[in-house]
N, C-alpha and C positions, 0 to 999 in steps of 0.2 A: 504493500500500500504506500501511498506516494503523497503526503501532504505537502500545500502549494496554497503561498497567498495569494492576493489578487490580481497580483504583479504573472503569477505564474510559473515563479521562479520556484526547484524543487528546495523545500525546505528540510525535510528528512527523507532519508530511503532506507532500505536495511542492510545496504553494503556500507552507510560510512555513517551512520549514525553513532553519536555520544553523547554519553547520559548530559547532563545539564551543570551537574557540576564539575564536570571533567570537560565540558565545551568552553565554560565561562570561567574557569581557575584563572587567577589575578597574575598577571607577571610581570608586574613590579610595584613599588609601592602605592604611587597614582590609583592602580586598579583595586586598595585594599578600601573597603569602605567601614564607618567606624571604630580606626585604629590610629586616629590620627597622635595622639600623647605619643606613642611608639614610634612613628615614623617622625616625628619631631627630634623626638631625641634622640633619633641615629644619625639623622642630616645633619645636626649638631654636630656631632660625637666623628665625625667623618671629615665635616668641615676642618675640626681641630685637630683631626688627629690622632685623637684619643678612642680608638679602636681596642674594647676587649679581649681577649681571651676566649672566653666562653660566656655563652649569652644560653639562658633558661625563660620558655617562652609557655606560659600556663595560659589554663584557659578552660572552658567546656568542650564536648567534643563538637566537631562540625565549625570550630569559631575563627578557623585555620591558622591554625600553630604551623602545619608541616608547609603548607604554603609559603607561609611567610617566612619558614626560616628555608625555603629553596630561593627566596628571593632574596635574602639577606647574604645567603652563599652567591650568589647572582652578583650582586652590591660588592661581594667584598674583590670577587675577581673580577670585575668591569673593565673592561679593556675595548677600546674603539680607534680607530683614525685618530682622533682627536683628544682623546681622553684614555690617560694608562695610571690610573688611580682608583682607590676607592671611592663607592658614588653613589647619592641615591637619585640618582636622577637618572631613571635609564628608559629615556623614551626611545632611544635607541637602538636595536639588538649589536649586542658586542660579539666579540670571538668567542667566548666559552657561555655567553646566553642560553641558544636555544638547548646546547646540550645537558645545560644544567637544571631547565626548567623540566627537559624530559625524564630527568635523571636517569644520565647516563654516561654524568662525566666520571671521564679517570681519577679527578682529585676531587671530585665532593662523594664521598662514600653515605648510604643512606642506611642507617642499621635499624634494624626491629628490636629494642631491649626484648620486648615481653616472648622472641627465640631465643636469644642471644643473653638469658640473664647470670650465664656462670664467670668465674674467675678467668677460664681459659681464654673465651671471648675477650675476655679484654686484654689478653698478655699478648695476643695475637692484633688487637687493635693498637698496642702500644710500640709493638713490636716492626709495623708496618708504616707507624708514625713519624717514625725516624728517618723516611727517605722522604727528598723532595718532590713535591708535586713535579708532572710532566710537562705540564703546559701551563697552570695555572697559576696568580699569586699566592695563595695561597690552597694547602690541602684541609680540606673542610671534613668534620664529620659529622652528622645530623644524626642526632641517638632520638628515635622517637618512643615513645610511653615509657622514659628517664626509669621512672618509679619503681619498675619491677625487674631491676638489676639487683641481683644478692648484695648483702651485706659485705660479702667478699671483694663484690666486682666491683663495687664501689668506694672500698678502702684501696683496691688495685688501681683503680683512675684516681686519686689526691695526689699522690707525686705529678704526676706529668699535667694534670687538671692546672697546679698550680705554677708550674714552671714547664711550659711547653715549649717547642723549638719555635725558633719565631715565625715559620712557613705555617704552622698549624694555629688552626682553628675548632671549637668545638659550638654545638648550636643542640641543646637540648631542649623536647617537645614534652609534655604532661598535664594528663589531667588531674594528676593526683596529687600535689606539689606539697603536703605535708608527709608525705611517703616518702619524700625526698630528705637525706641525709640534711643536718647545716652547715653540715665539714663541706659539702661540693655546694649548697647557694651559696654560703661564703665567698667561694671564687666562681662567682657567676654573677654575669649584668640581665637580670630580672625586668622582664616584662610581661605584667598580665593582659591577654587578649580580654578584650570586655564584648559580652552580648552586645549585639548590635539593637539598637532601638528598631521599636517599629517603624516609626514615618521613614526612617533610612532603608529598613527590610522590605517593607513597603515599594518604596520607588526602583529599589532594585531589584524587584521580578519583574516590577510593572515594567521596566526597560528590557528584560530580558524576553517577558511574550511580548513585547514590542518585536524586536528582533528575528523571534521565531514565527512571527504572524498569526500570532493567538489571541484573542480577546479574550477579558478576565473580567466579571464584574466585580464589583468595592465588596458587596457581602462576600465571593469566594477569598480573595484577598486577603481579606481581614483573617477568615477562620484562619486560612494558610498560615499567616503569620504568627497569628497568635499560638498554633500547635507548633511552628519550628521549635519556637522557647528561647530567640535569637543565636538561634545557631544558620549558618548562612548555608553551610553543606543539608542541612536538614529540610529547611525550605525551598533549595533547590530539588531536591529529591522529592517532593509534595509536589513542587508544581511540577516537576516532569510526569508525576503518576495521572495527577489531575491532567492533563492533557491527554493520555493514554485513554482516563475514564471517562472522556468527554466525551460529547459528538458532533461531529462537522457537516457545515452547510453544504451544498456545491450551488455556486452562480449560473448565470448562464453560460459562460465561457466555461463552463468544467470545470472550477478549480475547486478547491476546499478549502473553508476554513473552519477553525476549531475555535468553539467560545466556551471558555468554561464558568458557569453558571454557579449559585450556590448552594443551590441542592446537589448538583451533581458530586461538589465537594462535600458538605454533608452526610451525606451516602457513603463516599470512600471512606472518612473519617471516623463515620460509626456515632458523630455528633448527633445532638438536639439542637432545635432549632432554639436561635439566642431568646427570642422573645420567650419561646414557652418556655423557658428553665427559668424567666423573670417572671410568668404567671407561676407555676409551682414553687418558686420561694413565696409569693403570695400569698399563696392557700396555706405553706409551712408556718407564715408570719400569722395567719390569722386563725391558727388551730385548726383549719377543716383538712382533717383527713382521711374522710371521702375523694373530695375533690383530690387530692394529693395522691392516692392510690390510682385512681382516674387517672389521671393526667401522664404519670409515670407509666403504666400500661399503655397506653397512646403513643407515647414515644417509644417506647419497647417494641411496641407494633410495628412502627416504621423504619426500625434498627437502629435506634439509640443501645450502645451498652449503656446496661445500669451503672456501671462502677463510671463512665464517661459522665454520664447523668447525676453523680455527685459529684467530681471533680469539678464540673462544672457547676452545677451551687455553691463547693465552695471558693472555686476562681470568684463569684459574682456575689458572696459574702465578702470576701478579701477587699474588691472594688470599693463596694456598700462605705465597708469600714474608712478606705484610702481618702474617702469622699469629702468626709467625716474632718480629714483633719489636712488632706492636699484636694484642697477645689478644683487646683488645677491638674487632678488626676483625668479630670472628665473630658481636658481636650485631646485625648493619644485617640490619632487616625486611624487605629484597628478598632476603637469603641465606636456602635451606629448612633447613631441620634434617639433612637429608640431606649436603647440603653443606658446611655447617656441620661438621659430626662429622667427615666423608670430610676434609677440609681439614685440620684440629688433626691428624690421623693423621697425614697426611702432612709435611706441617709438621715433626712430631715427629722422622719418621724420612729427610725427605732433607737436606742441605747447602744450604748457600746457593749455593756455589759450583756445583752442578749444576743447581739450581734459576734460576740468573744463565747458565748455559750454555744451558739449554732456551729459556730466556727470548730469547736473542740468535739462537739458530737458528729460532724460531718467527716473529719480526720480520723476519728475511731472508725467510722461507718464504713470508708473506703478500705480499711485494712480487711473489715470484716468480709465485706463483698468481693473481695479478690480473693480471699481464702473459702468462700463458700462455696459448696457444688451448686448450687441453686440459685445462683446472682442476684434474681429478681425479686427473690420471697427475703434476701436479707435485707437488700435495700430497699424494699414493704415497709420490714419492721425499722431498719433508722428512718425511714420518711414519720413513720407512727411515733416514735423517740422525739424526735426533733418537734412536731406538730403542737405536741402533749407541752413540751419545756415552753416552747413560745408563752406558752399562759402563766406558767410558773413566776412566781415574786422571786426578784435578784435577791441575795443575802443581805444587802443593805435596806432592800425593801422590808423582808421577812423582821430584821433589828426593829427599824423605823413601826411598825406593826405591832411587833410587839410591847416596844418603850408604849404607844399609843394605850393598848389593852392596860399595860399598865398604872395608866395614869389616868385610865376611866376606873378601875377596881384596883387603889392602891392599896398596898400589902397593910396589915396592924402595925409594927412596924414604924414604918413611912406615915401611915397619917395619922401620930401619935394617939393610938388607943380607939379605935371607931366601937362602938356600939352595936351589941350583938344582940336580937329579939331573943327572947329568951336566955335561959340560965344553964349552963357546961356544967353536966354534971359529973360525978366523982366515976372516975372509968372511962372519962374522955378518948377520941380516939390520939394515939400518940404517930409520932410520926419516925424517919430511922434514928433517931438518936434515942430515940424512947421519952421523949418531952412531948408533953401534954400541948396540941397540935390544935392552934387557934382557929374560930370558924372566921371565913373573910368576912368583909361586911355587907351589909345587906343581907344575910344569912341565915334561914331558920332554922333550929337545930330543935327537932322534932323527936319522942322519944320514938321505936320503932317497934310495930304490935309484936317482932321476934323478941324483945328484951325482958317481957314478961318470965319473969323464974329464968332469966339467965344471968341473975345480975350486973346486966347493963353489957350487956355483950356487943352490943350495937347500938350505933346511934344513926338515923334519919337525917341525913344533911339533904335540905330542899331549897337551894339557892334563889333568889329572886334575880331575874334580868337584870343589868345593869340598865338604872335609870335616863343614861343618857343615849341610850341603843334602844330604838324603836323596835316594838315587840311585830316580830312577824305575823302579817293578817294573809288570811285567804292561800295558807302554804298546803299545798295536799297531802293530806298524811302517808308517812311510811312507815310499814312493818319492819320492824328489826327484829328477827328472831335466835338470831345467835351473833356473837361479839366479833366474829371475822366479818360481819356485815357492817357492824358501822367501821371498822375497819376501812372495807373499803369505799364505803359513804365518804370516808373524811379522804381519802384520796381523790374520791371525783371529784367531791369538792376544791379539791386542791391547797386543805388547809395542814400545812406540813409541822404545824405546834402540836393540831391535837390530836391528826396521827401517831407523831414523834411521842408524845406522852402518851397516848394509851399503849405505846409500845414499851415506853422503856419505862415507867413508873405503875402501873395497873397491874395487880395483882388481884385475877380475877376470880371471886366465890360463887356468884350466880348473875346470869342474866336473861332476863327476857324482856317480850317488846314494853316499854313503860317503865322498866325499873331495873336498874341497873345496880347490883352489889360487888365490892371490890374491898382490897385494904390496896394502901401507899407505901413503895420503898424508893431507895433514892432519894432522890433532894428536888421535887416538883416544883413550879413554880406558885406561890399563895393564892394565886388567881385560877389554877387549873381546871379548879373544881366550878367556878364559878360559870369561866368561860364554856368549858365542857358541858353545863347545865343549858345554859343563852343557844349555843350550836346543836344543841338535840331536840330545843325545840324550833329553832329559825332553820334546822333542815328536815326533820317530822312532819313538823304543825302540829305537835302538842308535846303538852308540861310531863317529863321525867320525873321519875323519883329513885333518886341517888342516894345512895347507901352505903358509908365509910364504916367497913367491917374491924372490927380488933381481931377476929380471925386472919390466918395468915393466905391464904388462899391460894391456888396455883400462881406458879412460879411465872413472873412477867415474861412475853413474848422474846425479847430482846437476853433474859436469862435462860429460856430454852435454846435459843441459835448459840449462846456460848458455853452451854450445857454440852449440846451437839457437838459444837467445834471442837470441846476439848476431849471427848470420847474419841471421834477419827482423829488425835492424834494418840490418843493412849494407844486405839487399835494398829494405828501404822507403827507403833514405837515398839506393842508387843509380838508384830511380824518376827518368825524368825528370820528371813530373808533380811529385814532391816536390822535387827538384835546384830544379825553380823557383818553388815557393812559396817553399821556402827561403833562395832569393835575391832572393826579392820583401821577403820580410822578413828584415832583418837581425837577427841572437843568435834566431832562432826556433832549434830542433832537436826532434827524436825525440824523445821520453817514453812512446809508447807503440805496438805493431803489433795489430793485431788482423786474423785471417782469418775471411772470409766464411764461413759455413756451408757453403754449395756447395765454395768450393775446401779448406779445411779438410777436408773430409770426402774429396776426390778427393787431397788429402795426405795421408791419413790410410790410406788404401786400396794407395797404393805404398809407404809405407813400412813395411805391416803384410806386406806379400808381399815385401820383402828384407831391409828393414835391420834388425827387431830378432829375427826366426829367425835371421840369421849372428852378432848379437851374443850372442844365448844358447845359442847349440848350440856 
C-alpha cells in the first residue's frame, strides 16, 4: 500500500519505510527540542575551551540521552573545510558526521552496559583505550544504561575515568542515575534531559504529520501527548501507530490521505473519552453511585480499560487540585476548553482535603485493579469507596462537630455542677475507674421496674433532647431488632462518633427495638449517652429507653476483634512449623497472621451460623 499526499508524491512504501523516530532523530543540536540549558552550556564550554572528560546524560527513557550524546560525539570531532575544532554549531555535515550519526564510526565505540556489565568488559574497554583514534579527534565511548555495570566494573573504570589519555573521551547514558556510583559522577559533567513540555510536544508532531501529509485533529493530539508522558521517542511511536490505525480518504486524483481523528486515537489507547471521566468524577463528587456504576460500564463497553479509567480520574483529581493553587495550570494546550472550565468549577467548589482523600483512594484503587483477575468488578467496588467518602466529614470537620455537641451538652465538669431531675441513688452506675458516674444534664434518672429485689442493680437513664436541637417531626419509624442494626443505621447515616462508641465503649446486656440495655468501659465521652439518646430518636421517630446496667455484659465489639487478633497469633505462634522457625532464628516473632482465602472463608461460614446470631439476639 502506497500512501500519497495531495501533491502525489509517495510518502511511504514498504521497501524504504522508517518508523518515525528513526526518520526524525535530531543530528545536531539545532534539531534537539527542549534541551536548551544543555546545549547552552556546551556552546559555552566549547567556546572556552573547557571540554570534559566524561559527560553523564540522565533523563526518562524516550527523552534522548543516546541521541544526544551521538551528537555530542558528532560536536566533539567536527571537522569541515572551514572548521577543524570542537563545535556546536554543525549545520554542516563534516568528515566523521554522517558516520557517527549512523554509528558506525571507528572511534566512537557505542557499548550496551546492561550486556557488557562484568569487570572483563571493561579491562578490555581500557585496554583498547590506549590507542589513538584512526581518523578522529578524539576516541569516544558512549556506555548507555551506565547503571547496571557491576560494582567491579565500575571501580575498574575510576582510574582511567579520572585520568584519561587526552584522545579519549567518555559520554555516559541512564535512566537510573542514583544507581550510579558518586566515585564516577564525581568525575562526570552532569546533564539532566528534562521532559519536554506539551505546547513544545505539541508542535513537534504537528510538524512532523505536517511532513508526512497526515492531518491530526487538536483532541487526537492532545491525548497523544498527554500518554507520551514527555518522552519524545514515545510520542513519536503513538503517532506512527495512530497513522497505521487510521483511515484515508482518496481524492479525485487517487491519492490518499490519512487524518487521524480522536476517536480513532481513543480506541488505540484503550482511553475514555475526556468529558465523560469529568461526568463520573461528578456523580463520585456527589455520592451517586448508580450513576457511577452506569457510566463506568458504558465506557467499559466501548473499550475503556478500567485501571485507564482510574488513572485517569486521578490524572483529572491531580489537575482539580493544581487549579487550586496554579490558575495558571488551566492554560497547557493539551487541556480542551471543556476541561479547562469543568476543572476551575470544581476546583472552586470542592476542599483540598476531599480532593487529597479521592486522590489516596484512587492510588490504592489502581494497585488493586491491576492485581485483580476481574478489572471491572474491583474498580465497581473503589468507584463505590470513593462515592460513599465524598459525603464523609474531613477530620477537622468531624473535631469542629464534635467541640459543637459539646458545647450544646456541656460535661458537669465544665458547666460547674448543672442540675440533675431527680436524686443518684446509692449503687449509682460507676464508670472504668469505679467512680460513681454522673448523669449529664438534662437527664432523668429513673428507677428501672428490673431493680425491684435487686438492690439497685440498675438504673433507667432517659435523656431529654438537647434543648437547643429541634426535636425530629414527621420521621418514619424504624424497627431495630438487634444491635448490629443500629450499627449499621449509624453508618448510613454517616455518623462516625456514634458508630465509633457503640463500638468501642458499649458493652452490650440486652437489646430490642425501644430499649436498649448496656454497661460503659473505656473513657466515653459525658455526652455519649445523651447524644446517642437525641440520634435514636431523630433516626427512628420515637423516644428510647436506655439502660446503664452495673452488670458487666458482653465484651465490646472493638474487645472481641482484639480478643480475635490475639488468639491467630497464639495459634500461628503455637504452629509447630513456626515453634521452629522460631527457634531457628533467635529474637524472630509474630508481626503479622494472615488467613488463606479458602480457610478464611470456611471460618467465616461457622462462625456466621453460631457465634455472632447468639451474640446479637
Amino acid at each position: 500500500m502506497v500512501i500519497m499526499t495531495s501533491s502525489g508524491k509517495d510518502k511511504l512504501s514498504s521497501s524504504n519505510y522508517r518508523v518515525l523516530a528513526r526518520k526524525y532523530r535530531p543530528h545536531s543540536f539545532d534539531d534537539l527540542i527542549g534541551q536548551e540549558p544543555m546545549v547552552r552550556t556546551l556552546s559555552n564550554a566549547f567556546d572556552t575551551g573547557r571540554i570534559a572528560q566524561a559527560y553523564m546524560l540522565t533523563g526518562v527513557r524516550g527523552v534522548g540521552k543516546t541521541t544526544t550524546a551521538r551528537i555530542l560525539a558528532r560536536a566533539l570531532n567536527f571537522k569541515s573545510a572551514t572548521i577543524d575544532r570542537p563545535s556546536v554549531d554543525l549545520s554542516e555535515m563534516g568528515e566523521n558526521c554522517q558516520a557517527i550519526m549512523d554509528g558506525n564510526h571507528l572511534d566512537v565505540i557505542e557499548m550496551d552496559a546492561a550486556s557488557h556489565t562484568g569487570i572483563d568488559d571493561i579491562r578490555d574497554l581500557i585496554e583498547s583505550a590506549q590507542y589513538k583514534p584512526v581518523s578522529a579527534r578524539y576516541k569516544v565511548y558512549i556506555i548507555d544504561e551506565v547503571h547496571m555495570l557491576s560494582r567491579n566494573a565500575f571501580n575498574g573504570l575510576l582510574k582511567t575515568l579520572e585520568e584519561p589519555p587526552e584522545h579519549l573521551k567518555f559520554i555516559f547514558a541512564t535512566t537510573e542515575i542514583r544507581k550510579v556510583p558518586v566515585t564516577v559522577l564525581s568525575r562526570c559533567q552532569r546533564f539532566d534531559l528534562r521532559r519536554i513540555n506539551s505546547d513544545v510536544m505539541a508542535s513537534h508532531l504537528t510538524s512532523i504529520a505536517g511532513k508526512e501529509g497526515v492531518e491530526i485533529d487538536a483532541g487526537a493530539l492532545a491525548m497523544i501527548v498527554r500518554a507520551s508522558e514527555g518522552s519524545v521517542r514515545d510520542a513519536q511511536s503513538l503517532l506512527d501507530q495512530a497513522i497505521a490505525h487510521s483511515s484515508g480518504t482518496i481524492d479525485d486524483s487517487g491519492n490518499e490521505t490519512i487524518k487521524i481523528e480522536g476517536d480513532s486515537v481513543r480506541t488505540m489507547l484503550g482511553l475514555a473519552d475526556r468529558a465523560r471521566i469529568i461526568d463520573l468524577f461528578e456523580y463520585l463528587m456527589k455520592g451517586d453511585v448508580a450513576a457511577c456504576l452506569d457510566e463506568l460500564r458504558q465506557q467499559y463497553d466501548v473499550g475503556a480499560e478500567p485501571a485507564v479509567v482510574l488513572i485517569d480520574l486521578a490524572d483529572f483529581v491531580h489537575f482539580v487540585t493544581r487549579l487550586k493553587y496554579v490558575p495558571a495550570a488551566g492554560d497547557d494546550p493539551a487541556i480542551s476548553d471543556l476541561e479547562g472550565k469543568k476543572a476551575k468549577e470544581l476546583a472552586a467548589s470542592l476542599s483540598v482535603r476531599v480532593l487529597g482523600r479521592a486522590w489516596q483512594i484512587l492510588l490504592k484503587g489502581i494497585e488493586e485493579v491491576n492485581a485483580a483477575e476481574r478489572p471491572l468488578m474491583a474498580a465497581d467496588m473503589v468507584l463505590v469507596r470513593l462515592a460513599h467518602a465524598a459525603n464523609l466529614p474531613t477530620p477537622d470537620e468531624v473535631i469542629r462537630s464534635l467541640d459543637k455537641t459539646e458545647a450544646v451538652n456541656p460535661s458537669p465538669a465544665m458547666s460547674g455542677g448543672a442540675s440533675v431531675s431527680g436524686n443518684v441513688p446509692a449503687g449509682s452506675p460507676t464508670d472504668a475507674t469505679g467512680q460513681n458516674m454522673p448523669a449529664a444534664p438534662g437527664t432523668s434518672i429513673q428507677a428501672s421496674p428490673r431493680m425491684s429485689g435487686t438492690g439497685g442493680a440498675h438504673l433507667a437513664i432517659v435523656p431529654d433532647p438537647p434543648q437547643t436541637l429541634a426535636e425530629p417531626d414527621d420521621v418514619p419509624q424504624i424497627i431495630l431488632n438487634k444491635f448490629e442494626e443500629l450499627l449499621f443505621l449509624a453508618e448510613d447515616k454517616r455518623d462516625l462518633s456514634i458508630k465509633t462508641g457503640l463500638r468501642r465503649f458499649v458493652r452490650l446486656v440486652s437489646f430490642e427495638d425501644g430499649r436498649m440495655e448496656f454497661s460503659l468501659t473505656g473513657n466515653p465521652r459525658h455526652s455519649f449517652v445523651n447524644d446517642l439518646h437525641y440520634k435514636l430518636k431523630l433516626w427512628t421517630g420515637k423516644r428510647w429507653n436506655i439502660v446503664i446496667s452495673r452488670e458487666q455484659g458482653a465484651p465490646s465489639l472493638e474487645e472481641i476483634e482484639k480478643t480475635e487478633e490475639a488468639d491467630k497469633f497464639d495459634k500461628a505462634s503455637a504452629d509447630p512449623v513456626v515453634e521452629a522457625i522460631l527457634a531457628k532464628f533467635p529474637g524472630a516473632k509474630v508481626i503479622d497472621v494472615r488467613i488463606r482465602e479458602d480457610e478464611a472463608s470456611q471460618v467465616n461460614m461457622e462462625e456466621d451460623a453460631t457465634g455472632l446470631d447468639d451474640f446479637f439476639e
